[in-house]
C-alpha positions in Angstrom: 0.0 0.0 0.0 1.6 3.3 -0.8 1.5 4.4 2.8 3.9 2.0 3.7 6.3 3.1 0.8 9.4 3.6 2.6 11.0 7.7 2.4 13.8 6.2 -0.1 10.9 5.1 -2.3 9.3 9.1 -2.6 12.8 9.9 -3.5 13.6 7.9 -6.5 9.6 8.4 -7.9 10.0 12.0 -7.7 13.3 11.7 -9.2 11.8 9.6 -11.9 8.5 12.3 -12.2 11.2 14.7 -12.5 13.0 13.0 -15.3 9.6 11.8 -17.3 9.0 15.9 -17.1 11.6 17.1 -19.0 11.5 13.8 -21.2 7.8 14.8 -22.1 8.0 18.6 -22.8 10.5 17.7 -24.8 9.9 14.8 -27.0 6.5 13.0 -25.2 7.1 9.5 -24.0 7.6 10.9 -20.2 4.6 8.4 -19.4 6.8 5.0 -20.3 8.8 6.1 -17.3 6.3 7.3 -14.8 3.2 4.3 -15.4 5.9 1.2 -15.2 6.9 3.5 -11.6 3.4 3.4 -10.0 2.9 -0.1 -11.1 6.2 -1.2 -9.1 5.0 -0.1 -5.8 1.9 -2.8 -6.5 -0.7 -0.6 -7.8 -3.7 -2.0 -9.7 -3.3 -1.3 -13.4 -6.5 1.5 -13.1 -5.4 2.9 -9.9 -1.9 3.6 -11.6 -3.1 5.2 -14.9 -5.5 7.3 -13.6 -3.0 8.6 -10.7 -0.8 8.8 -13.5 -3.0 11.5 -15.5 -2.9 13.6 -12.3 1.1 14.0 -12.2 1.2 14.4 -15.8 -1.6 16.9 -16.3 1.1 19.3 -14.1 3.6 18.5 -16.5 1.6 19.3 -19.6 0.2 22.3 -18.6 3.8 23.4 -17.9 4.6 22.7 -21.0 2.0 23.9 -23.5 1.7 27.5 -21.0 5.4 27.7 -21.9 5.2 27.2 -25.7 2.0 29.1 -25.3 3.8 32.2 -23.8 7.0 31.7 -26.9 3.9 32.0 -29.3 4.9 28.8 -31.0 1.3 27.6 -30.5 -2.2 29.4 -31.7 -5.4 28.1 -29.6 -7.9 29.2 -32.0 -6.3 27.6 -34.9 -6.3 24.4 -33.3 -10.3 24.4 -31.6 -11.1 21.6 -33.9 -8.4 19.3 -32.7 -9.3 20.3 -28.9 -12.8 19.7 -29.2 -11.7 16.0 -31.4 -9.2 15.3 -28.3 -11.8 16.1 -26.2 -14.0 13.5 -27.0 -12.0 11.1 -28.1 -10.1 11.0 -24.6 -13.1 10.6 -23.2 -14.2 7.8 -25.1 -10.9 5.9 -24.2 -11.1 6.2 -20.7 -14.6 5.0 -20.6 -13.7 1.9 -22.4 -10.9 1.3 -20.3 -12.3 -0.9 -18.1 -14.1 -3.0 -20.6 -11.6 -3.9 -23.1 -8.2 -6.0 -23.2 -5.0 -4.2 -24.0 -2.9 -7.3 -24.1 -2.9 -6.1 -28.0 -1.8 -2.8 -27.3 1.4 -4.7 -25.5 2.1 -6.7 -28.8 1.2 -3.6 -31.7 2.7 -0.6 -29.4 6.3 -1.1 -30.0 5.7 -1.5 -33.9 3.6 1.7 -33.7 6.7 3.6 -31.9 9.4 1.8 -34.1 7.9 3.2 -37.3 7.7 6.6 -35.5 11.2 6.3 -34.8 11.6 5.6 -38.5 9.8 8.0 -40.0 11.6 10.8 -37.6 15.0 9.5 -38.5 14.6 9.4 -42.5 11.9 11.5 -43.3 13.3 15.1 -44.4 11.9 17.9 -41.9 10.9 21.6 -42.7 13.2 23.8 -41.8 13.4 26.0 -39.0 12.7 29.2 -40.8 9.5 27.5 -42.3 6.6 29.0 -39.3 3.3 29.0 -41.4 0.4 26.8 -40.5 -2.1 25.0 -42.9 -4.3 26.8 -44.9 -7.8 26.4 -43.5 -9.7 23.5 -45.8 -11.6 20.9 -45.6 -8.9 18.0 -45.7 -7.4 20.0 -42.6 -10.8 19.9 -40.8 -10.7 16.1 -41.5 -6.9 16.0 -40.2 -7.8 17.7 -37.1 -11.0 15.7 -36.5 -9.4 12.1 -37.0 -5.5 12.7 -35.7 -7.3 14.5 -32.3 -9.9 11.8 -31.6 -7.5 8.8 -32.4 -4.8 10.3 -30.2 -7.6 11.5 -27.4 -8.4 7.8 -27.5 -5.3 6.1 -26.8 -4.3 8.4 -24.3 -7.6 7.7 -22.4 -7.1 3.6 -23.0 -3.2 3.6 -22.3 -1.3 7.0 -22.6 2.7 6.3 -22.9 4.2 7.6 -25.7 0.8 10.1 -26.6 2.9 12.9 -27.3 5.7 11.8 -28.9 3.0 10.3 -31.3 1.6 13.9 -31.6 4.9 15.0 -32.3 5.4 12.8 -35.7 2.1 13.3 -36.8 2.3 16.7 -36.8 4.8 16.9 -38.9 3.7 14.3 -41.4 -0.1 16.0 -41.3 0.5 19.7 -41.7 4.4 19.7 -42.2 5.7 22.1 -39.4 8.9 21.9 -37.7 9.4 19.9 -34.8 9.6 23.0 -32.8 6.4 24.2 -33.6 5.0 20.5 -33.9 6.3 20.1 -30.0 4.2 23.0 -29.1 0.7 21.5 -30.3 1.9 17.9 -29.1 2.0 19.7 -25.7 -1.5 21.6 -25.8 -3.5 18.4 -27.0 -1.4 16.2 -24.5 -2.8 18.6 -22.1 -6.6 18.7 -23.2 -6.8 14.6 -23.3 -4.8 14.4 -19.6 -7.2 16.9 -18.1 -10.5 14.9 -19.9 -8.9 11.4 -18.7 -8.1 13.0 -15.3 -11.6 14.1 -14.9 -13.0 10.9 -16.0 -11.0 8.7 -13.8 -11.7 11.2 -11.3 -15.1 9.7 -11.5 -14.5 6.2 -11.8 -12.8 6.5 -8.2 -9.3 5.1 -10.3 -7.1 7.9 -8.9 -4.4 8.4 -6.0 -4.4 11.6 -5.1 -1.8 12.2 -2.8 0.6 10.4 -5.2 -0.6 12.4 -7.9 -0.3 15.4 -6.6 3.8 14.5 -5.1 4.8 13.1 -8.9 2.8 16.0 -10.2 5.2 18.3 -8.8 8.3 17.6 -9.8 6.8 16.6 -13.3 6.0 20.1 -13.7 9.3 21.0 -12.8 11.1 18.6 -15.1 8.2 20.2 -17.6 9.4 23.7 -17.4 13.1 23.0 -17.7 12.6 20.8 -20.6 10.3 22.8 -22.5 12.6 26.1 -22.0 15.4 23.5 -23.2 13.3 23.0 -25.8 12.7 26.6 -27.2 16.1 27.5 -26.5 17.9 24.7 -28.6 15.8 24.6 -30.8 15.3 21.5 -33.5 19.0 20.8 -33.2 18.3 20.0 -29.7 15.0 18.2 -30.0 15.5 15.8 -32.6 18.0 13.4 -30.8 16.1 13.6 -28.3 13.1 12.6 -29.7 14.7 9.9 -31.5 16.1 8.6 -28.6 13.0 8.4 -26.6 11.1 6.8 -29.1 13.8 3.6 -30.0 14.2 3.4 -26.2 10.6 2.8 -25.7 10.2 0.6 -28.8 12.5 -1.6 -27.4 11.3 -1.5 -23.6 7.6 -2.5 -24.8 9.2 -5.0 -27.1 10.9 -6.7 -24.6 8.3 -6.6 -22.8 5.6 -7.8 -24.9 7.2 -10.4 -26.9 10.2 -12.0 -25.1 
């Protein structure tokens, strides 16, 4: 139970909140680290992703207010894919409890594999290129599928949401990865906060937990998304690449060997 986690155990779970922070403002992904962490100190499955979507809610608010602030990230633009996030998070967490997601332990790692692919090989914009999409109707249909598929696996699962954001976004309406980071953050935000508030519901959250790992996500948040901004692309890129063949290969090894 967690209030018999000994002093030394707060430590390294704050250490690791910390680390999935700056991991996630950065790249996404930070939830690989900080769901396998709760589910160590023995809690159930539920209890650990919705006390999970409490930590990192701090972390992705941090983030997307930071971006927000740089101007790398327009709200109104984007109300289509909040509204699709929206929903579709909250689809996902109300199916949680109702489905298997022994097959999201076997197709995860391809999924994160071919985003580590496509990252590597596929030629980016460059930094000076800023404009978004024109308004149309294939962008509407962008927004509306890419916010409710990605709303909907972060309420089923969540690890690796916004490093998926991240690669779609450049793929779908070919910005850089700086300005692709900043919209990964916003929508990573709005499907935490729906999932959050759903669990909430469903009784499947710790809060004191939470609220300790939430902190020192949001720190790790700040620093990496400042990181972020500051280093731009050249920074991010390894990074990202990084994050994604390390968790290819975690949820491989888990799932198949």
């Amino acid at each position: 139970m967690i209030e018999m986690i000994e002093p030394s155990m707060w430590i390294v779970l704050g250490l690791v909140a910390f680390l999935a922070g700056f991991i996630d403002a950065v790249a996404g992904g930070g939830g690989m680290l900080t769901v396998p962490a709760l589910l160590s100190i023995g809690l159930p499955p539920h209890i650990a992703l919705g006390t999970n979507k409490l930590a990192a809610t701090f972390a992705s608010s941090t983030a997307a207010w930071t971006y927000y602030r740089k101007q790398l990230f327009s709200p109104a633009f984007w109300r289509l894919s909040f509204v699709a996030t929206l929903l579709g998070a909250m689809g996902g967490t109300l199916v949680v409890d109702m489905i298997s997601t022994e097959w999201l332990e076997k197709v995860l790692p391809l999924i994160i594999l071919a985003a580590a692919v496509y990252t590597i090989w596929h030629p980016h914009p460059k930094g000076d290129q800023h404009a978004l999409p024109a308004k149309c109707a294939s962008l509407t249909r962008k927004q509306w599928l890419q916010g409710t598929a990605l709303g909907f696996y972060d309420g089923v699962a969540g690890p690796g949401t916004g490093a998926f954001w991240t690669v779609s976004n450049m793929a779908l309406y070919k910005l850089d990865i700086l300005r692709a980071s900043g919209l990964s953050k916003a929508m990573n935000f709005t499907s935490n906060v729906t999932s959050l508030i759903t669990f909430a519901v469903l009784g499947h959250i710790h809060v004191a937990l939470g609220l300790t790992m939430g902190v020192c996500l949001m720190f790790g948040a700040y620093i990496g998304a400042h990181s972020a901004i500051r280093f731009g692309a050249a920074f991010i890129r390894p990074v990202f690449v990084t994050v994604v063949i390390v968790l290819a290969a975690k949820l491989a090894i888990q799932a198949w060997f």
